[in-house]
Every structure is written in C-alpha cells, then in structure tokens.
N, C-alpha and C positions, 0 to 999 in steps of 0.2 A: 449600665442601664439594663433592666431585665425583656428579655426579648421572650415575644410567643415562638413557642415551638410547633410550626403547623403539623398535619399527623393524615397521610396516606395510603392508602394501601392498595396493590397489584401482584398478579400473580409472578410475573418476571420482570425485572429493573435491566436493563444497559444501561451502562455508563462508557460514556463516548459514541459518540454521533457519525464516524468515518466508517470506510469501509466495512469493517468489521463490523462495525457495532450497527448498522443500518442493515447490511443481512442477517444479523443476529437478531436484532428487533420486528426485523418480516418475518424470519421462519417461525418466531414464536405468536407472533400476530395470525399469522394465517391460519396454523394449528388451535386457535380457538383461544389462548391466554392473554387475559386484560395484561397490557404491554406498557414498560413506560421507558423510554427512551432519553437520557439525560447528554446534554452538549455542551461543553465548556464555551463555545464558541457560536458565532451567530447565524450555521450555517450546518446543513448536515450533507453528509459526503466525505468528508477527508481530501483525499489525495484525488478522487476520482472528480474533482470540481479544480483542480490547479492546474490542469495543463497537462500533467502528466497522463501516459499511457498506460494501458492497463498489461504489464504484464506476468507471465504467470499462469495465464489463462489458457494458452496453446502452448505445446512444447517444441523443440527447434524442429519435428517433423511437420508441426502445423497443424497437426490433432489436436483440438479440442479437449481442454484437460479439468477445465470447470465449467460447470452449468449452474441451473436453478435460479437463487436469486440472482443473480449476473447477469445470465443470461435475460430475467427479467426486467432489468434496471437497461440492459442495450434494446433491446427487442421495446422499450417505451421511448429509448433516445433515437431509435431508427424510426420510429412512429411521427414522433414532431420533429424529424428531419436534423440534417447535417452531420449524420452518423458516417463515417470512414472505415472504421472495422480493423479485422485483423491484416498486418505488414509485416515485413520479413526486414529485418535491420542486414542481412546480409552480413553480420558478425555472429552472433550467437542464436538471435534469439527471436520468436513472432509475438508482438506485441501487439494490443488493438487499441485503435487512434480515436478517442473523440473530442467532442466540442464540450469544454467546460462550462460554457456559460449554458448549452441547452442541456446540459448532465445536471445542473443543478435541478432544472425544473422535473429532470426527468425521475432525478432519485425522491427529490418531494411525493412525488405523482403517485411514485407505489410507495411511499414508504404510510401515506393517505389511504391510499387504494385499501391496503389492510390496516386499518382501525390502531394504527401506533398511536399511541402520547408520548407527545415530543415536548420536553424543557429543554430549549435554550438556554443559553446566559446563566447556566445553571452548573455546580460545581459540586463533587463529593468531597464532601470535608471533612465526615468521619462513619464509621460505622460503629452497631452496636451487635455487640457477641453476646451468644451464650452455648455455652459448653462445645467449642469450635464450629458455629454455625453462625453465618450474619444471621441476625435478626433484622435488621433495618441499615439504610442508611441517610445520613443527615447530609442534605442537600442547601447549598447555599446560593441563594440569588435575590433579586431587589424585592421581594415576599418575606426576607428573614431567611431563616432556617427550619426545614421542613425534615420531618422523619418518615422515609419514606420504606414501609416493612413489605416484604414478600418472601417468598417460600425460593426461588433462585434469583442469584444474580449472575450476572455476566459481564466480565473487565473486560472491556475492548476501551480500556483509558490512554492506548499506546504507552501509559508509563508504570502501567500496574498498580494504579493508586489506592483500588478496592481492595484487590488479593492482599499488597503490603501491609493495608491498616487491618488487617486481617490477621494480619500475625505471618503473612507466606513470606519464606524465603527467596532472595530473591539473589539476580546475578547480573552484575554491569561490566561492561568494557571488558579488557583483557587483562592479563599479567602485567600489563605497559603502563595501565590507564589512558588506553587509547579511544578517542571515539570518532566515527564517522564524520565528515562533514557534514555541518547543517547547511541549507541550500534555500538558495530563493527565484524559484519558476519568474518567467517574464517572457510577455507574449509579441510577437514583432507582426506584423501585415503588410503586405502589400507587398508579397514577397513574388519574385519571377522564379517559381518552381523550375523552367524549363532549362534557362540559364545555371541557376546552382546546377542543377545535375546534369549538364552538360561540360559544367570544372569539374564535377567530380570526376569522368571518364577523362579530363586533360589532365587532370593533376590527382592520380588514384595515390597518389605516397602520402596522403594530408588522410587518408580515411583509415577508421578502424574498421576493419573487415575482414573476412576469414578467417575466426579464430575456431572454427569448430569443424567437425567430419560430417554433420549436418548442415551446414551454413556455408560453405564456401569455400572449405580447405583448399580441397582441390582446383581451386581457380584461381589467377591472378588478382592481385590488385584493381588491375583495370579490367577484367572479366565479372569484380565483384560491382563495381562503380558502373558496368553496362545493365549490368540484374537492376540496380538500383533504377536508372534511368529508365529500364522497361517497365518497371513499376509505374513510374508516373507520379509519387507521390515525394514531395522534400521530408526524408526520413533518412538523416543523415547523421552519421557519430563522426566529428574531426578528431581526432585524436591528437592529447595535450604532450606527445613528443615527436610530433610531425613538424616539418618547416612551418607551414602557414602560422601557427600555434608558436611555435617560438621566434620566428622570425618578428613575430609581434612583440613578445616578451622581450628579447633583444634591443628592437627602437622603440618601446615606450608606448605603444602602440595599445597593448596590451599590461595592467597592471597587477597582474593578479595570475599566480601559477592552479593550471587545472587539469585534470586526468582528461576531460572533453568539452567539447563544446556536442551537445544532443542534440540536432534539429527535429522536432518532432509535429509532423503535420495535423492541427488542429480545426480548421475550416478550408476549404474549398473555394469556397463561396465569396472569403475573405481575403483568400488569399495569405492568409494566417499560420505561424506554427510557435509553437511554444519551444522556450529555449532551457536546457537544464547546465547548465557549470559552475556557477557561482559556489562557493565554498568555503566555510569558516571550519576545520578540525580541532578535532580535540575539546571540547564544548559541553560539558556534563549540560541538556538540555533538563531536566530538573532541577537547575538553579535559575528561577525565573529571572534575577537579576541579569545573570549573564547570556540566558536566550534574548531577554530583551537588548542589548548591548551589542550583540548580533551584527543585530537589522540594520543599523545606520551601515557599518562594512558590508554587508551582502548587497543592499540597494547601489552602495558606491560602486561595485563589479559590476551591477547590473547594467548601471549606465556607461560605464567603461565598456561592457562588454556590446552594446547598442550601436559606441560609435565606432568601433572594432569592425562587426558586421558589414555595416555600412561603407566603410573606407578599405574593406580587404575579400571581404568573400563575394564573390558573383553572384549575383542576384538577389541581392540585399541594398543595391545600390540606392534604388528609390523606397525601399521597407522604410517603415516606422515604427516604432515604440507605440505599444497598443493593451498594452497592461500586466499588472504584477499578479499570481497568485494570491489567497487570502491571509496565509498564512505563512510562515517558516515553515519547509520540510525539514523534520530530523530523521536521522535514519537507524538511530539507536538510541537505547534510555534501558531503564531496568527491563530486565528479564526476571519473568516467575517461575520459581521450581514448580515444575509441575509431577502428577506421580510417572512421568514417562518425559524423559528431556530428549525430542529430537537432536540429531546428530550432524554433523559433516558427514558423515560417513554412508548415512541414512541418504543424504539429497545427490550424493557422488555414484553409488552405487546402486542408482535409481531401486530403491529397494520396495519392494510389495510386499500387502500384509493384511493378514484377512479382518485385524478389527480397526480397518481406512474407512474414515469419513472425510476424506478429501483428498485431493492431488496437489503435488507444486512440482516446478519443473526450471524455474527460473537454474540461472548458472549459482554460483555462490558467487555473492560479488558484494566485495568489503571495499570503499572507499576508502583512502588516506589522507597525506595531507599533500600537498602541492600536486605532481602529477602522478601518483601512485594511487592503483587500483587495483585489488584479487579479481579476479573471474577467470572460475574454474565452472568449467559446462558438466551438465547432467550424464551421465555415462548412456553410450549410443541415442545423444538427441532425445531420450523419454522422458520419461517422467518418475517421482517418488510418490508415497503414499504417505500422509497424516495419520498416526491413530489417535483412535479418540482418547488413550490416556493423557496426551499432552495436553487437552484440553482442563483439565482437573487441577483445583490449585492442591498441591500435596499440604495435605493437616487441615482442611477448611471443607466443609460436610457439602455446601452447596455454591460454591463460585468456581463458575467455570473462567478462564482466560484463551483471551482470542485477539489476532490482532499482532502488534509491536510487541507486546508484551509477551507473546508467547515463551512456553517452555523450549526453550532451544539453545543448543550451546552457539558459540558466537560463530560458528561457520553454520550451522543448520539453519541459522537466522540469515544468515548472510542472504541467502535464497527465496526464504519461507518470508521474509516481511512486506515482499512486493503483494499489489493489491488481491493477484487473482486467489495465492493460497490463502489469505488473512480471510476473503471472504468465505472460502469455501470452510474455513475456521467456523469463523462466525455462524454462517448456517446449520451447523451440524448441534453450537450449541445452543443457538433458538432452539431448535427440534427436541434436543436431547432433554431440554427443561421441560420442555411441557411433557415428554415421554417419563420424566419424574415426578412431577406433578398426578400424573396420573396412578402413579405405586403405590404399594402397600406402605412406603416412607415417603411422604410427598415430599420431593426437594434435596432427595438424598441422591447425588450425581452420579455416584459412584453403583448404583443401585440398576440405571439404565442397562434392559440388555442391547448390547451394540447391534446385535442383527439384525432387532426391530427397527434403531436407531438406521441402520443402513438400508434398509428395505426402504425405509419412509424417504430418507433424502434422496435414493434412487426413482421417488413416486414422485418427486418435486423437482426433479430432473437437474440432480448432481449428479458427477462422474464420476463414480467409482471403480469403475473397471473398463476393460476393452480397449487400453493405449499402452503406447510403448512407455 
C-alpha cells in the first residue's frame, strides 16, 4: 500500500532522547538552532530516569568534573526537591544520587525550558545521503514516515544507528565476541538505612571497598564500612565473591551468579534505593529478538534477588519491592569509528589535551559474565580529557556521535559510557553544530574551530580545565 511520506525540516536533529542526546538537544536549543529531538521510547532521560546514579561527573578526589547541562538538569532536580547529590562509594569512585521519578519531570523541565521538539514513539529507519553528507532522515512512528532534513545531526542512538546507515565504520565487542551484561534496575523501599550500615561495619568482608589510593586503600575493611556509616546514606557495593553473596548461591537462596549487588540511595523521604545486579552476558543487544528475550530472565533475578534482601541482608527486612526501571540497561552495542578513537590508555593515564571538550574520570569497568568484573581506576584519582575529534563520525561530512556509541576502543568505553562523560559528549556536539551552522560551510563539522568550541561550553559552564 503506498504510504505519504511527510517532509520536515530543522536546523539540528538528535536521535535518541537519553543522556546524551537530551544534553545534546539543550546545547543546541539554547544556542539559538530550531532543535528536534527523536526517542525511540516513551520517555526522555535514558539511564538518568532508572535508578541509576550519575557517575562520571566528579573524580575519586571529589572535583567536579562535569557542569553545564548536568549541572542544569540537577540544580532543577534540587529545585522540585528529593535531590541527594554527590557520594563517595568508598571503593573507587563519587557518584551523584537522585530520585528517578522526580529526574523525569526535572529533565522535561529544561529540555521545555529551551524550545526542543521532542518525537517520541519515534524511530530512524533510514537516512538519505548525498555525496557523504546526510541529507535527511526518515523517521518512523504512528504519522507513517516522515523525512526529516537538516544541515547536522547527532547519534546519541546508543547503538549508532544514524552514523551506520551512514555508511560509518563501526566496532563491536571484542576478539571473544563478548558483551557486557544487560541489566534490569529495581527499586526496593522501606529500607532501615541505619541498620544496613551498621552490618556493614559488622561484617566489612561482604563489601567492595578500597580499591583505589583515592578511596580507601589505605584503610581497612571495616575503616571503610565506618566512612560509609558516617555518610549516613545506604550506598553500598556487596560484592559477588564475598560470603553473604555466595553463601546464598550455595543454599538456593540466591539463583543467579553476579559480580554485585549496588545499593544505591534514591529517596530519603522514601526510604528508597535502587538496586543494580541482575545480569544476562554476552547478548548482542541489536538483535531485538534476543533483548526482548532478555527481560522474562532479568525480571526472574529481580524477584529472586527481592526475596534475597529481605531474608539475608539487614535492613531490608521489612523493605519492599517498589519498582522496575523503564527499560533494559545495555552497556554495550556498536561503536563508531570516529576520526580520533579514544583509548584505554587515554582514560588510565588521565591524559590532557588542549582540543578537550569534556572530562570523564569513571574507572574502566567491563562487566562479564557471572562474578567477573575489570575496574581499573583513573591514574592518581583524576580525570581524562575528550577531544572533540571523537565526536566526528570518520567519512560522514556532518554527523556527530555522542553517547554508547561513541569512538572508543572497548577499554576507553569501558569508562567513557557512564552518564556524566556521554553528557559532557553530547553538549559539546549541540554547541559545536550550531558553531557550524554558523560557517562559511554550514554543517560541515569538521570545519568548527575547537577554541571557539571550548570558550563557548566553558560560557555554559562545562569543565574543562582546573582538576586533577
């Protein structure tokens, strides 16, 4: 049957509505570019609406390592209340805590505030080229198919679906064909903070802690599990080769082998935290069949891992089950050549570099499959530096990538995928589009001088300099 093909037009297009792609769609929003923003899913945020914490965003000294839009998107979640902020895990790494459900209303707020158009329920299904430059892309949702043209786009697809139908090279898994665990967040209530972390100081041999010269090295077990308790907050990592953990696996208790069980404190108020372990590996999450196929096993863990809680860890006794995540987290899929592939080497050897449009500082940390996990920490507690050639899909005149899909060999990603550098991604290529748009070749990416580029996201208050 012949379908209309509807016919739009904007100065800059995002594809994908998470992290990345919702700072990417502000910074270019705000810089003055009709913005249009597309979501495969029925919610914009990504990962910063599942429970999960933001990390990434401070380094293991506790500096501040991202600003601007972040800093914008907390500084409105602190506004309408239940904000928690930055915490120190006492193993590697400071991570900042909020509340998912008022993160939702909070990323809407400004992603509104500056004049974005947002599709939902809305899919790239293909683009059209000409002489290595998209020209448009055709967008699928209950409208038909809509062609939607603009001078840049920006993949924050987490699976690289613009770059690829693009013609860009792209890079998955390892030599192995290994992929991360896919994961499914689940939120518990009614939890006695006081009690958990008063086990943890009894039974400090169940926690991951101290693994860094910033974080805890030099203290015990139980000197780390006291830091924790004086925090005040249930921000706990069990680790899946401690007793608690296998003594479950053992009697039945437990069905399911996992590198951790994450306590991560999401309300106060509630009494709330969000739980991260659950884990399906090896999982090419670009075969929708098989991400869908998933879900039934990760939900089985989840409730496995529910009445776990309840019948073995202290102060979970009277908690309840209080909700799932929106989505499957993956934490790997294609990678885009880009014309500069960040490195391991790059995020280990906290390396600086005068054409950074952003920071990350997370450890390198590759998931596997039962209790196996890499985390290697940033060199002396710092941070690494982005440059903007990783943003550039290599061969393709005007699509930037930002996000999952970034240019990064599979350790540099290892680091770089957590939320705080994907957005500090994203930001740089909002800006940097509309800083094309305004050239002698509109749209031409490659064209941006970086200094302008860095002066401007330092006026929009990203970090690019002044940390370790």
């Amino acid at each position: 049957m012949a379908q209309k093909l509807h016919h739009a037009e904007y100065d800059v297009v995002v594809v994908g509505g998470g992290c990345a792609g919702i700072a990417a769609a502000i910074s270019a929003a705000k810089n003055g570019a009709k913005t249009l923003l597309v979501e495969a899913g029925s919610m914009i945020g990504g990962e910063l609406i599942t429970g999960l914490p933001v990390d990434g965003a401070l380094n293991a000294r506790g500096e501040w390592i991202v600003g601007g839009v972040l800093k914008e998107i907390l500084d409105e979640h602190e506004r309408l209340g239940g904000y928690i902020g930055p915490i120190k895990d006492w193993r590697l790494i400071c991570y900042v805590c909020v509340d998912p459900e008022i993160m939702k209303i909070a990323v809407a707020n400004v992603v509104r505030r500056h004049g974005v158009h947002v599709w939902m329920y809305s899919f790239a299904e293909d683009v059209v080229m000409d002489n290595g430059e998209v020209r448009g892309v055709v967008v699928l949702n209950k409208r038909q198919r809509t062609l939607v043209g603009a001078k840049v786009f920006i993949d924050c697809s987490g699976d690289g679906d613009v770059a690829m139908m693009a013609g860009a090279e792209t890079m998955i898994s390892n030599d192995k064909g290994e992929f991360q665990p896919l994961t499914m967040l689940f939120r518990m209530s009614g939890v006695d903070s006081k009690r958990l972390l008063d086990f943890c100081v009894e039974a400090p041999e169940n926690l991951a802690v101290g693994e860094s010269e910033w974080m805890g090295a030099e203290l015990t077990p139980r000197q780390c599990a006291e830091k924790l308790r004086e925090q005040g907050h249930p921000a706990v990592f069990i680790k899946g080769n401690g007793p608690l953990i296998q003594n479950g696996i053992r009697n039945g208790d437990l069905k399911y082998e996992t590198a951790l069980i994450g306590i991560i404190p999401v309300s106060a108020e509630r009494g709330e935290v969000s739980i991260n372990t659950t884990r399906i590996a090896n999982i090419d999450a670009t075969d929708t069949v098989k991400l869908s196929e998933a879900f039934n096993g990760l939900v089985d863990q989840v409730w496995n891992c529910v009445a776990f809680m309840r019948k073995r860890v202290p102060g979970f006794e009277n908690a309840h089950f209080s909700g799932l995540a929106h989505r499957l987290g993956i934490r790997e899929t294609r990678r885009i050549v880009g014309d500069y592939v960040l490195t391991g080497d790059d995020v280990l050897n906290a390396r600086k570099r005068d054409d950074a449009i952003g920071k990350g500082s997370h450890h390198i940390d590759i998931h596997q499959d039962g209790i196996k996990q890499v985390r290697i920490p940033v060199k002396h507690g710092g941070s690494y530096d982005m440059p903007y050639d990783m943003l550039l899909t290599k061969g393709v005149k005007n699509v930037y990538i930002a996000g999952r899909c970034m240019s990064a060999d599979r350790e540099g990603h290892g680091s770089a995928r957590v939320m705080g550098p994907c957005m500090a991604q994203g930001e740089a290529a909002g800006l940097g589009a509309v800083i094309s748009l305004r050239g002698n070749d509109p749209g031409n990416i490659r064209s941006v001088p970086v200094r302008q580029l860095r002066e401007g996201l330092a006026a929009q208050g990203a970090i690019l300099s002044g940390t370790h």
